[in-house]
N, C-alpha and C positions, 0 to 999 in steps of 0.2 A: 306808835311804833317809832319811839326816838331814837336814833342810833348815837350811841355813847362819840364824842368828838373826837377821839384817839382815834376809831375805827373811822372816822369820817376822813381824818386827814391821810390816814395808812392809806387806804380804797382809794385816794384820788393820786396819790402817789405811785400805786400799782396801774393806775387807769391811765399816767401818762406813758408807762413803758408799753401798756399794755398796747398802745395807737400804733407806736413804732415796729411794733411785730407782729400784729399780727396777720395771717394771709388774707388776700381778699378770698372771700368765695359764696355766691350769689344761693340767694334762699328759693327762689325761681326762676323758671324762664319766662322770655319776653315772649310776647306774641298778640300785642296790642298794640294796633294804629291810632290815630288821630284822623273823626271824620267828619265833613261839614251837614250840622244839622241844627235846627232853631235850637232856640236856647230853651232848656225845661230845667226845673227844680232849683234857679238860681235864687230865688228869693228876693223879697221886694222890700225888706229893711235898707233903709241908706245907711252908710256906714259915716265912722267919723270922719272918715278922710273925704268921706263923698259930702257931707252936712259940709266941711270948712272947704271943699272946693281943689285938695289937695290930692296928688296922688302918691301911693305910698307901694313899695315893691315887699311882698312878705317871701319870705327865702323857707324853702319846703324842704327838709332832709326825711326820705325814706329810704323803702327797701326796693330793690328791681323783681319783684315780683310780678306776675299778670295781675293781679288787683290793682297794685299800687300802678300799677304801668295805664291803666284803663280808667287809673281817678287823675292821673297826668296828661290823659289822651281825652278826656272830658272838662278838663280845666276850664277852657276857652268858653264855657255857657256860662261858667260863674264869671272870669272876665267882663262878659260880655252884659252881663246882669250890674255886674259893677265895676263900670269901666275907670276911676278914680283906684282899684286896685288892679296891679302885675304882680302876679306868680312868677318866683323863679324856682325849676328844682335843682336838686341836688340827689342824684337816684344812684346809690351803693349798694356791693353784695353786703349781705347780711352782717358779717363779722368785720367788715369795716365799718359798713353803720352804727353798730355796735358801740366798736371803743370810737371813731368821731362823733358821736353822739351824746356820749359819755362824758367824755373829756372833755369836747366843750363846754357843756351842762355845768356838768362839779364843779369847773372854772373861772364858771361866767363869763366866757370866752365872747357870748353875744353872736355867734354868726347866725342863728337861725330863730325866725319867728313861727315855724311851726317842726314839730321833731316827732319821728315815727317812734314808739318805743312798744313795749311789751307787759305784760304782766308783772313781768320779775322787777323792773324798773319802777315802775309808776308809784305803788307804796312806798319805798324805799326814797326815792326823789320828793314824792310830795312831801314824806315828813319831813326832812329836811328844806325844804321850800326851795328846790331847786325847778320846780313847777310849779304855775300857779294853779291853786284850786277853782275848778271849773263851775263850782256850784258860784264862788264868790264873783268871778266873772261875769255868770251868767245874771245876777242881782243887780253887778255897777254895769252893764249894758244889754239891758232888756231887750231893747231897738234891734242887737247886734244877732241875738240867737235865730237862727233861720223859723220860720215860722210854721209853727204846729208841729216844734221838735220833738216833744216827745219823752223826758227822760224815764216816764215807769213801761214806756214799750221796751225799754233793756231788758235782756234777760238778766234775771237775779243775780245769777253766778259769775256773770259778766261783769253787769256794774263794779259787785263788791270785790271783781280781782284788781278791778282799777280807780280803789279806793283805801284809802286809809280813816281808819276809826269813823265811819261815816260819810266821810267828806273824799268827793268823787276830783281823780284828777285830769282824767285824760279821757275819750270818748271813743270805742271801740270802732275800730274801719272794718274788722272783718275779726272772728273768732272761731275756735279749734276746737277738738279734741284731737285724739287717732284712732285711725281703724284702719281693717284689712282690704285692699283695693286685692282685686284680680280679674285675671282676662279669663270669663265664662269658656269661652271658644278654645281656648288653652285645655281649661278642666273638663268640657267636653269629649274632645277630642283623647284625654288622657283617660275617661270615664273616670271621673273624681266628682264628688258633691262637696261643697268647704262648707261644715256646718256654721252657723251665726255665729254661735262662741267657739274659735278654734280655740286649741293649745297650742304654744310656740312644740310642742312634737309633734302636731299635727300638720302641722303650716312647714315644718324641716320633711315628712315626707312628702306632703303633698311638692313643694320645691323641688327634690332630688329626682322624684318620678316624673318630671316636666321638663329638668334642666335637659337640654341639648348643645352644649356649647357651639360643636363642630357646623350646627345650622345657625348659630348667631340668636340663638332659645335662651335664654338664663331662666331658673328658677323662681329666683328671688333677685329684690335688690333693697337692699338697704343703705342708711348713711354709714360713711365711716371717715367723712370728711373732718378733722380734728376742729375744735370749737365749742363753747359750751353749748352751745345752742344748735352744734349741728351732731355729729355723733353720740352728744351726752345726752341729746333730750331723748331719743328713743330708745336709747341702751340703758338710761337711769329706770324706765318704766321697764324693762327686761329685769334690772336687778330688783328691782320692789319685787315684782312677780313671783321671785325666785327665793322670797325672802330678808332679800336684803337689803343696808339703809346704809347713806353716808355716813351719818354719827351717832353714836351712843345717846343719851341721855343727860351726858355730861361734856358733850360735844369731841368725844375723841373718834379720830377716823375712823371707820370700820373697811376699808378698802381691801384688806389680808384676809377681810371674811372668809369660809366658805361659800356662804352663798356668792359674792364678790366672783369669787374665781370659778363657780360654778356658772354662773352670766355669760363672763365674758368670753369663759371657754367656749358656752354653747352658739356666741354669737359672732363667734371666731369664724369655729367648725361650717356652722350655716352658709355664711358669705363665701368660705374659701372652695366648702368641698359644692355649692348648688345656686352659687351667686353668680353677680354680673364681677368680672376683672376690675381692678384698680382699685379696691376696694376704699383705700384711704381717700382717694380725689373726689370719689363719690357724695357730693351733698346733697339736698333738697331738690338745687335745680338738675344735677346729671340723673338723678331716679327719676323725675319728673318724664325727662326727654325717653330714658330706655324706655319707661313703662307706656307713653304714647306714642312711639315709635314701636309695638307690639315685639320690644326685643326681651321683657320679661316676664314673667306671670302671674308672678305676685308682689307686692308693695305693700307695708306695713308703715304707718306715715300720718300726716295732719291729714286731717279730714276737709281742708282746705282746695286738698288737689283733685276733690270729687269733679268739682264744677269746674276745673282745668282737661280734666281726662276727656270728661262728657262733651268736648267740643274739640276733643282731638281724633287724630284716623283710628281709634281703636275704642272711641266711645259709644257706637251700639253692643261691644263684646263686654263693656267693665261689670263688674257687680260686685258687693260689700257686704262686710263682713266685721260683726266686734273687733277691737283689738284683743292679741293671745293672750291668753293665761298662762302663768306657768306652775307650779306647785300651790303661789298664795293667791287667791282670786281676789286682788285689786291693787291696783297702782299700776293697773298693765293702759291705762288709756290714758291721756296727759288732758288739761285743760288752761288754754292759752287765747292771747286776743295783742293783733296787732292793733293798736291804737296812736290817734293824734292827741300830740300834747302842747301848753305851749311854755318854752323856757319863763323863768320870774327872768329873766334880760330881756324877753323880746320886746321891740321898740314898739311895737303894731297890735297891743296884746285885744283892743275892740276887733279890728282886722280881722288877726289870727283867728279870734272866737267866729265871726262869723263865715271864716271859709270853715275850718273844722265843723260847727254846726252844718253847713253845706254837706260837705262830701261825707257824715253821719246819720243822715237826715233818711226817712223815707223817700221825701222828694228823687235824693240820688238814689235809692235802688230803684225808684221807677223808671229815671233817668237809662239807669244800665239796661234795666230789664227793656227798654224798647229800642237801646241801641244794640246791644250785645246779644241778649235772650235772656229769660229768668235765668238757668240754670248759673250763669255769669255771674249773676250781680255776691256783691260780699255776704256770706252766710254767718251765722252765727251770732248776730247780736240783739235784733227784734223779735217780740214774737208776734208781731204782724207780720211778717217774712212767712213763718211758719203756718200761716192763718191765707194764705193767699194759694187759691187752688191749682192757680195758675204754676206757681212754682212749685210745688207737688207733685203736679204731672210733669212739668220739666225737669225735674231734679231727683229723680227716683232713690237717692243717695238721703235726702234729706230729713227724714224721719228716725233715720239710722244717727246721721250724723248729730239730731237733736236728742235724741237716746244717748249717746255719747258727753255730749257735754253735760246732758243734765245728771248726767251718771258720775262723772270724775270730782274726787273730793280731793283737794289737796291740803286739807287737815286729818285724812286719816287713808293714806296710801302705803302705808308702809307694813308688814307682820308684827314687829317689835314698836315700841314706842320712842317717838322722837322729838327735838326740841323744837324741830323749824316744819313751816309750811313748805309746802311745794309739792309735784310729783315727776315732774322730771329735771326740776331743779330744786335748789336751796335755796329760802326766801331771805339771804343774807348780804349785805357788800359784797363781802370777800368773795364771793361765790364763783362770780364772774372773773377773776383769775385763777381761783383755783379750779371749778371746771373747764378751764382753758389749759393749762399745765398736766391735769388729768389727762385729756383726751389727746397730747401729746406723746403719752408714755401709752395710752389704748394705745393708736394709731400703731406705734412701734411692734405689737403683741397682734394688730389685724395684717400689717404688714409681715408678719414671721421675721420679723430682725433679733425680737426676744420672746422669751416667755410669757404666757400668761401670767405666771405669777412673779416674774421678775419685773414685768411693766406694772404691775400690781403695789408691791413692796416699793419700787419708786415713788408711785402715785401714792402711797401713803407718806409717805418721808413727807416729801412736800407739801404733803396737807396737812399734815402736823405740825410744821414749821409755820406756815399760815396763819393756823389755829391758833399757835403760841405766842405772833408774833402781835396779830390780833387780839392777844388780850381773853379769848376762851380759854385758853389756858395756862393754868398756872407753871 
């Protein structure tokens, strides 16, 4: 997957305006301590800086998520295991992490020897060797990979989103699909049953017959926080649903679709007329808070926030649900994998491998699992995780949520045929500013400042101009 050098230099040129503007706003909420307990799963390889007697500080950029927040509050056993290394972090909302992450990266800026990134990244970066490849790593320091790591316990689908043409670069901390969360005691009380697979019209009435504003009730809540990763991941899987695709075949925008403005419309109307308020401020982590704060009833979202719910005050009511369908049955569930990567700058790159190896390791979910509870620890990327009876019974979300991922294709999510991977993004550079410019001109059409099809027609102008400028077209 080589990306042509024009598009390389464009992408990093849009990557440094893109730092300077864009909002912060958090992919989680916090709600993890730092607690004293012996040291487990740190691993007994000495590192090189421990062989030469040397101590070396490796700089962590993630996301403020409860995961990441509970692999920062567990730090201190790796520490402590290898005391010749200090961890520093560097913990951002999502879409700051984002473009500083980025920007540094493409730059070679050097600040950081281990970097949270995602799916959409990791291809894109490794071909370009803006990360080193973690198989090669793990070859030049055998010593350094935590021991009895493991790499065929990845799930398949995992590995291969964070790989290029075979070659693995980054090492999943926790991994995704989406699905229907809701509060049972809610649809009790309203006598509603949500069948396994709703429809996004099934899920809009079940919302409207729950919504209670005047009691601090909401229906629904979804993102509508502008971001490519925060409003576009779940509304790109609404338009697949709905039939529709970012680009033709020959990469011209399709955003004037109908299906387009039949989406947006429908996930207008949802939010305004049986949602929670403030639609646009709303990202990952303010749905997060309504939905365990029992101020909504239903949540459409990563399947990430099961194991957050389940240890919130409304985690004996939660229960799940497929992600909706809409007219086309697929491209309605996403699959996604926060992972650690380490820059081709980082100075510590034995280091790096062997904390990453750490906090990916079996070891660390047994770690979480007896600090936190099974239902805690990161889901998504072993399928020992899945084989553990223990977190089965704790995690009653988890069989769904493996159904989920092992379900979501992001080579064939779309009705129509298309050039690029993905299902709730674009597996391109460019991507990343232009579902960020998109979701500016949504925002305007969630907020009622414009049209749907007026924020539509924007959002294609500018994507077309992208496309052009980028070199898809002629």
């Amino acid at each position: 997957m080589q990306v042509p050098k024009h598009r390389i230099l464009l992408f990093m040129s849009l990557l440094l305006t893109l730092a300077m503007v864009l909002a912060a706003c958090p992919s989680s909420g916090s709600q993890s301590t730092t607690e004293s307990a012996p040291a487990t799963g740190g691993g007994e390889a000495a590192s090189t800086s421990e062989a030469q007697g040397e101590t070396v500080t490796l700089t962590i950029a993630t996301v403020n998520n409860p995961d990441m927040k509970v692999m920062e509050s567990l730090s201190d056993r790796f520490e402590s295991a290898h005391p010749n290394i200090k961890l520093e972090w560097v913990v951002l909302p999502e879409n700051e992490l984002r473009a500083r992450v980025t920007t540094d990266t493409a730059t070679g800026a050097a600040s950081f020897d281990v970097v949270t990134v995602g799916t959409f990244e990791v291809p894109i970066w490794g071909a370009n060797g803006w990360i080193h490849s973690i198989d090669d790593l793990m070859s030049q320091y055998p010593d350094q990979v935590q021991p009895n790591y493991d790499l065929d316990d990845l799930l398949p689908a995992v590995r291969e989103g964070l790989s290029n043409e075979g070659t693995l670069y980054a090492l999943p901390f926790y991994a995704e699909s989406s699905f229907t969360m809701y509060n049972k005691a809610m649809f009790d009380e309203a006598g509603l049953e949500m069948p396994e697979q709703p429809t996004w019209e099934q899920i809009r009435e079940f919302a409207c017959a729950i919504h209670d504003p005047d009691n601090g009730r909401y229906g629904i809540v979804l993102r509508g926080l502008p971001g490519w990763g925060q409003v576009m991941a779940p509304l790109t899987t609404v338009v697949n649903t709905f039939g529709g695709r970012w680009f033709d075949m020959d990469w011209n925008p399709q955003l004037t679709s109908p299906e387009w403005i039949q989406a947006v419309t429908f996930y207008r109307d949802l939010m305004l007329d049986c949602g929670a308020p403030g639609v646009t401020g709303i990202g990952f982590t303010e749905a997060l808070n309504l939905m365990s704060q029992g101020q909504a009833a239903i949540w459409v979202d990563a399947t990430v926030a099961a194991g957050f719910l389940a240890n919130s005050e409304v985690g004996p009511n939660m229960a799940y649900a497929l992600a909706p369908v809409g007219p086309v049955p697929k491209g309605n569930a996403w699959l996604w994998s926060w992972a650690l990567a380490i820059p081709s700058t980082a100075a510590h790159p034995a280091e790096a491998l062997q904390f990453i190896t750490w906090a990916t390791s079996k070891d660390y979910i047994e770690l979480v699992a007896a600090e936190k509870g099974w239902a805690a620890v990161p889901p998504g990327t072993r399928k020992s995780t899945y084989e553990r009876q223990e977190y089965l019974e704790a995690a009653p979300f988890a069989e769904l949520v493996l159904k989920s991922i092992l379900s979501a294709n992001p080579k064939d999510a779309t009705r129509d045929p298309v050039p690029y991977t993905g299902i709730q993004y674009v597996a391109i550079p460019e991507f990343q500013g232009i579902g960020t410019d998109v979701s500016q001109y949504i925002a305007e059409a969630l907020s009622g400042r414009t049209s749907v099809e007026e924020a539509l027609q924007k959002a294609q102008e500018a994507t077309l101009q992208a496309m052009q400028d980028a070199g898809y077209i002629q």
